[in-house]
C-alpha positions as a printed Julia matrix, in Angstrom:
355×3 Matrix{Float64}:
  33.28  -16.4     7.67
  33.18  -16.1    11.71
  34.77  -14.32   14.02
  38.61  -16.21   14.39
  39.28  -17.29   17.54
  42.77  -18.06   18.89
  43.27  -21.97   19.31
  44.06  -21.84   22.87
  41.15  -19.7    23.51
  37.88  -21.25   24.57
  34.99  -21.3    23.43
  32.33  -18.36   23.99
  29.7   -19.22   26.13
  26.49  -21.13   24.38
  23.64  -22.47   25.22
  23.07  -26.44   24.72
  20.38  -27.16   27.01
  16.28  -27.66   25.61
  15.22  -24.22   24.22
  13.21  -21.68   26.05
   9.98  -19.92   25.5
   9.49  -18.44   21.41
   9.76  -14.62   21.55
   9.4   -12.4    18.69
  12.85  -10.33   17.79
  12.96   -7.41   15.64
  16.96   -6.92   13.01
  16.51   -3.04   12.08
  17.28   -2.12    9.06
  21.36   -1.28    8.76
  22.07   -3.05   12.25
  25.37   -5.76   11.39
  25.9    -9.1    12.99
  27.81   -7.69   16.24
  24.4    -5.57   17.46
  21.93   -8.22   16.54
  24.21  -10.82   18.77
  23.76   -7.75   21.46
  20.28   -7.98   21.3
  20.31  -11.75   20.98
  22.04  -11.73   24.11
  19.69   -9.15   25.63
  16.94  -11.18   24.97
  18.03  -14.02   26.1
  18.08  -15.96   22.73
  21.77  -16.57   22.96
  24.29  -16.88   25.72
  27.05  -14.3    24.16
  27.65  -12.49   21.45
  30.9   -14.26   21.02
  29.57  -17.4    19.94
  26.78  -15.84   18.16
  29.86  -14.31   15.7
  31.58  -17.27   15.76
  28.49  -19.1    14.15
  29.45  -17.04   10.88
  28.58  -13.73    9.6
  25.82  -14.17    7.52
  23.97  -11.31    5.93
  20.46  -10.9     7.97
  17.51   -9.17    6.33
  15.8    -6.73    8.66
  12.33   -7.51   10.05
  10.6    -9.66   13.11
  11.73  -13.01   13.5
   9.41  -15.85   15.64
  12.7   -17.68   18.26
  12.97  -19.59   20.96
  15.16  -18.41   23.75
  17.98  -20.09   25.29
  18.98  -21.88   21.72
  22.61  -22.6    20.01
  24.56  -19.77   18.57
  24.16  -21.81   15.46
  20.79  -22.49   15.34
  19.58  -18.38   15.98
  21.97  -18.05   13.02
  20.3   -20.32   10.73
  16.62  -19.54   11.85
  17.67  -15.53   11.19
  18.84  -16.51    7.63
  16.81  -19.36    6.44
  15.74  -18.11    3.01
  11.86  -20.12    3.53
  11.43  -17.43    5.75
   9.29  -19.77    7.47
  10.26  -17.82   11.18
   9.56  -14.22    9.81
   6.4   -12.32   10.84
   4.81   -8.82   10.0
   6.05   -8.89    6.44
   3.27   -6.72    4.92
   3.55   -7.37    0.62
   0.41   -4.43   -1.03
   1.03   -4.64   -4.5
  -0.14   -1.55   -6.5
  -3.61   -1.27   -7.61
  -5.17   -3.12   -4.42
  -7.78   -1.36   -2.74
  -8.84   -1.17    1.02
 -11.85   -2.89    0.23
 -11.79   -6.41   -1.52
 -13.12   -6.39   -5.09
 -15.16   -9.01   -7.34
 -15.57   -9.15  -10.82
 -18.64   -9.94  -12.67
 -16.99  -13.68  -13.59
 -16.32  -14.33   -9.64
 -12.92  -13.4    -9.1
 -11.9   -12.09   -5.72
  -9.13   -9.22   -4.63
  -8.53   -9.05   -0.77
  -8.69   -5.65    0.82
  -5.74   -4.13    1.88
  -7.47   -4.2     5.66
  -7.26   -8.66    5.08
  -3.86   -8.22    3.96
  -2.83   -6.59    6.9
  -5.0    -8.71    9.26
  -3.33  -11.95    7.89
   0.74  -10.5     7.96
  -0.17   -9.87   11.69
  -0.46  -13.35   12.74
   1.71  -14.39   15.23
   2.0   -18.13   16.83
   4.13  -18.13   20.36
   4.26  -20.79   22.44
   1.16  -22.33   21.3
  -1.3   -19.46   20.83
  -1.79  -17.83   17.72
  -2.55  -13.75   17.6
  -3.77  -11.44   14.98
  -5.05   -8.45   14.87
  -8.18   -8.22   12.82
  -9.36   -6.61   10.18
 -12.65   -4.98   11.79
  -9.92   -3.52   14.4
  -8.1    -2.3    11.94
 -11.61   -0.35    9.8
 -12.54    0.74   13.4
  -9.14    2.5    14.05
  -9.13    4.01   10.33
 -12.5     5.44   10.48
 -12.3     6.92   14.24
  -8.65    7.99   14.99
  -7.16   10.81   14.51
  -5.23   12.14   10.87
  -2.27   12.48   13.5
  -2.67    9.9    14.91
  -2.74    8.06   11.78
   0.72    9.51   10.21
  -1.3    10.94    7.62
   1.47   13.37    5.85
   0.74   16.73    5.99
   0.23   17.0     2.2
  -2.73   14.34    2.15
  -4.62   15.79    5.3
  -6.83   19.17    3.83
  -7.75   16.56    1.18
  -8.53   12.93    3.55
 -10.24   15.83    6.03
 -13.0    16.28    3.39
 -13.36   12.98    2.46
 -16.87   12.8     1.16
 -19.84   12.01    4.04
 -21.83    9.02    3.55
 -19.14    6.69    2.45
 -17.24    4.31    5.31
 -14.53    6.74    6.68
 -12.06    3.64    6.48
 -11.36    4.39    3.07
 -10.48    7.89    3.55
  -7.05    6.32    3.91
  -7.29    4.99    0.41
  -3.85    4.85   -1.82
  -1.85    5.31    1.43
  -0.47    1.9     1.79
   1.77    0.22   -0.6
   4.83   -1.51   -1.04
   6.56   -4.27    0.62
   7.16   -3.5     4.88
   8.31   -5.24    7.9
   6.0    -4.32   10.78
   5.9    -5.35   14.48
   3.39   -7.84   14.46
   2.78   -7.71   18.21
   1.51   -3.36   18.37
  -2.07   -2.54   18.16
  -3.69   -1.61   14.95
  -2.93    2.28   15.26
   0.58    1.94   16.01
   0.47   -0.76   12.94
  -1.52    2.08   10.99
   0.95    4.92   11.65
   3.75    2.81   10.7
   2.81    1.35    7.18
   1.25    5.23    5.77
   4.38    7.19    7.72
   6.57    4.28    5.49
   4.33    4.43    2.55
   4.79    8.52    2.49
   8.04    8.18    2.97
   8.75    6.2    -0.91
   6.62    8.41   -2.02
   8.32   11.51   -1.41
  11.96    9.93   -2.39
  10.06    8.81   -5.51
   9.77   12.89   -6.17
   6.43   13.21   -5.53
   6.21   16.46   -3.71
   8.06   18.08   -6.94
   6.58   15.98   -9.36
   2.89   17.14   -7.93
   4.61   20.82   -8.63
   5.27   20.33  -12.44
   1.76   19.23  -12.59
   0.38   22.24  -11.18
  -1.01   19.8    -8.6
  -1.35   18.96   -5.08
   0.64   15.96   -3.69
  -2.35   14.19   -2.97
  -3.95   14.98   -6.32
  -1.2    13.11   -7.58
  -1.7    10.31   -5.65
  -4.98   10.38   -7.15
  -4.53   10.8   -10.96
  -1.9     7.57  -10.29
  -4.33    5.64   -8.63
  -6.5     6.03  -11.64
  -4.15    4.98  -14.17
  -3.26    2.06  -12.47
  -6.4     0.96  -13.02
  -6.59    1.47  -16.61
  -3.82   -0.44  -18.24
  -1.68   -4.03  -17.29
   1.73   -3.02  -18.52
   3.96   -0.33  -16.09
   5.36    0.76  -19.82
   1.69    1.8   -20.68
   1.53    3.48  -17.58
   3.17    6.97  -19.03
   0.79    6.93  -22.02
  -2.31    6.54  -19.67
  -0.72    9.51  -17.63
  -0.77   11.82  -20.85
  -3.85   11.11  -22.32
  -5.28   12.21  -18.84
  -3.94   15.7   -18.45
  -4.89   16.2   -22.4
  -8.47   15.56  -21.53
  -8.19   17.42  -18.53
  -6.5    20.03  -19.83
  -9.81   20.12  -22.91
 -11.92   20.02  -20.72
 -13.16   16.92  -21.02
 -14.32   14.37  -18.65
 -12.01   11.45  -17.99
 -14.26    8.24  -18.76
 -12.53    6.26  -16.88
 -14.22    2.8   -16.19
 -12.32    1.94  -13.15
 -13.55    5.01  -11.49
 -16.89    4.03  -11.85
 -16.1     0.37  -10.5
 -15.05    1.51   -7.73
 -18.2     1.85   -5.52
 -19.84   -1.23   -7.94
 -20.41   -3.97   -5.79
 -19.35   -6.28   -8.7
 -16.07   -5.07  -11.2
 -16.63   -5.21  -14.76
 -14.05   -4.7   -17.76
 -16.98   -2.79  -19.49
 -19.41   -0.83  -17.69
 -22.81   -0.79  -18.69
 -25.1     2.32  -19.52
 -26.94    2.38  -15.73
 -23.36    2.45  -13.92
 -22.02    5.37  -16.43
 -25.32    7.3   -15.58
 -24.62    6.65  -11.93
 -23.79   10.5   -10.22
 -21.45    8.96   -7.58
 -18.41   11.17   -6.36
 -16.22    8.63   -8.66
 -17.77    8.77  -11.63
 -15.54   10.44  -14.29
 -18.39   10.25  -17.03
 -20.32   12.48  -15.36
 -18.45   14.43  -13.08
 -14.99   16.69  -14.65
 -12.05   16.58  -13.43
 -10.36   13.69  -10.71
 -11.82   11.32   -8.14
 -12.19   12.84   -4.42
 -10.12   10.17   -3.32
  -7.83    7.66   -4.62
  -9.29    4.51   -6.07
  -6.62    2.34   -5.44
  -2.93    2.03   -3.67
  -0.79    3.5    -6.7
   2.51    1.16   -7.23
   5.77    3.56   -7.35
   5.58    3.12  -10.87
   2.24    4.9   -11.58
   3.81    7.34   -9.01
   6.61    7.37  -11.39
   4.64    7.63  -14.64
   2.04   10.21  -13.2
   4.73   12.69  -12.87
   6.67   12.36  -15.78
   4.22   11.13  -18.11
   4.93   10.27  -22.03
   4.76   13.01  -25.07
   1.78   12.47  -26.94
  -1.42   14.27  -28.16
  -3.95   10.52  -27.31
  -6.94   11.77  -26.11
  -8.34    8.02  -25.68
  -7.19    4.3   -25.02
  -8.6     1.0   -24.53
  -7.68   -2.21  -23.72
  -8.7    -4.77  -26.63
  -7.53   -8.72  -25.33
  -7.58  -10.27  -22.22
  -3.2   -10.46  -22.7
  -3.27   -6.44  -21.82
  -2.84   -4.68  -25.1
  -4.14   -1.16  -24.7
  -4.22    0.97  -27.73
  -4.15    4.87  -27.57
  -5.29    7.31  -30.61
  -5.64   11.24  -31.07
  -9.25   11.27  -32.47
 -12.56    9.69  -31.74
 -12.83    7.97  -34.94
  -9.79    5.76  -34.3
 -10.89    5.21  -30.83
 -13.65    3.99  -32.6
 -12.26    1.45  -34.54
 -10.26    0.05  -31.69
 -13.43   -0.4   -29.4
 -14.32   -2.56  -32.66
 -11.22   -4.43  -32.17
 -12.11   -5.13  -28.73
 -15.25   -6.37  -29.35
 -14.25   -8.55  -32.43
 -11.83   -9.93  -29.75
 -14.73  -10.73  -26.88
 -13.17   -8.71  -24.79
 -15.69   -6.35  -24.14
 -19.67   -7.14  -25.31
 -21.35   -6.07  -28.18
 -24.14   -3.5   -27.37
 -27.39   -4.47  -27.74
């Protein structure tokens, strides 16, 4: 309901003439009906604050808002709650398992990078003009600013400062960016930059991850890497846990992880099954080849690989695989019943027969 105004009171000031110039206008998050008509007012959206309450008292989502200025108490109302969110801008939406650079599969299918992702939330059209910030902008300002600059949390920076040479320093900030944001769609890339990995941390860390890495005998940021690997692996969060396990039983056997996905990563073209030549393949990522975890992250880790990573499932699987294209994944303790599930798989065409 609105604000109640006496009857012989009269009415707050509003405007009714043709609207101004479009401006964009940032709700914080916690700020309640009276402060946003403040700011209305201050920019010059609406007239007073008075009528802005008296339109009704709405609940508004925080984030940046395209408006016109000079507009009907009523009308900043509606455009601030319009659930098509057709007048919201800089909402950022990075699912887990995207990657900073776009991925295609053998059969054709593209994955934007997270750098595209960002790029397109940034669009703004004012007045006319439309303005983005683009995705080379945003690579340039990865690979050549600062880790301060950045907002890269002290517990990732030993490990992002030796990110391997001869691989594009923009994805040193792999698995830093995730989750659904609001950012201000009008600041240069860095500021943009700082903003979604100093949010990004920040879930992180309430998710537990700074005691979680503890319990694993782990850094944070190795963490972040083991769950970037796992989200790889399986389609189902509730497989995520198992995944987790049969990881730190192979690590802790010293075996190498065999991951595929680790090996896609630096493939031009993604395949469900890797062949021989890209197993053999001594790249940094490789886990057939090369013990232990990735260098890096492989992938933005959703909060519930995060999750799973750090309390993982009880179970002695030393080895999974995924046998139908619906996501089944099945786990077992020895080789000869990892065996037979490959077999499954391939009865099932989801991965080829060997030659």
């Amino acid at each position: 309901m609105g604000r109640r105004r006496a009857a012989a009171e009269a009415p707050a000031p509003d405007f009714a003439g043709p609207p101004g110039p479009q401006l964009v206008f940032h709700v914080a998050s916690g700020e309640g009906n009276a402060i946003i008509g403040e700011h209305l007012v201050a920019r010059n959206v609406v007239k007073s604050k008075e009528a802005f309450l008296d339109a009704g008292l709405t609940s508004i989502n925080p984030g940046y808002y395209v408006l016109p200025t000079k507009i009907p108490a009523a009308l900043a109302l509606s455009k601030l709650t319009e659930r098509g969110k057709k007048e919201v801008v800089g909402y950022l939406s990075v699912p887990g398992s995207r990657a900073l650079d776009g991925t295609i599969t053998t059969t054709g299918k593209r994955t934007p990078a997270i750098y595209d992702i960002i790029a397109e939330a940034s669009c703004v059209r004012l007045n006319g003009e439309e303005h983005c910030v683009s995705a080379s902008d945003l690579r340039s300002t990865a690979q050549n600013a600062t880790l301060d600059e950045l907002g890269v949390p002290n517990w990732a920076k030993k490990e992002v400062a030796g990110f391997p040479e001869g691989v594009p320093r923009d994805r040193r900030l792999e698995g830093l960016i995730v989750g659904d944001m609001n950012f201000d769609p009008q600041a240069d890339p860095l500021t943009i930059l700082r903003y979604l990995i100093e949010s990004t941390a920040a879930q992180y860390e309430e998710l537990g991850l700074l005691d979680g890495a503890k319990s694993l005998g782990w850094t944070p940021y190795q963490t972040l890497v083991g769950a970037s690997l796992i989200e790889r692996e399986v389609v189902f969060p509730e497989d995520l846990p198992k995944v987790a396990r049969v990881m730190l039983n192979r690590l802790a056997a010293n075996q190498p992880l065999q991951f595929d996905s680790t090996i896609n990563y630096v493939l031009d073209k993604q395949e469900v099954g890797t062949s021989d030549d890209d197993r053999r393949n001594p790249t940094l990522w490789n886990t057939y080849v090369r013990p232990g975890l990735t260098p890096s992250p492989i992938c933005s880790p959703s909060y519930a690989a995060i999750k799973a990573m750090i309390k993982p499932a009880d179970g002695k699987w030393m080895y999974f695989v995924t046998v139908d294209d619906k996501g089944t994944t099945l786990f077992s303790d020895t080789y000869e019943e990892h065996l037979k599930n490959v077999e499954t798989a391939k009865a099932n065409g989801f991965i080829p027969h060997e030659n």
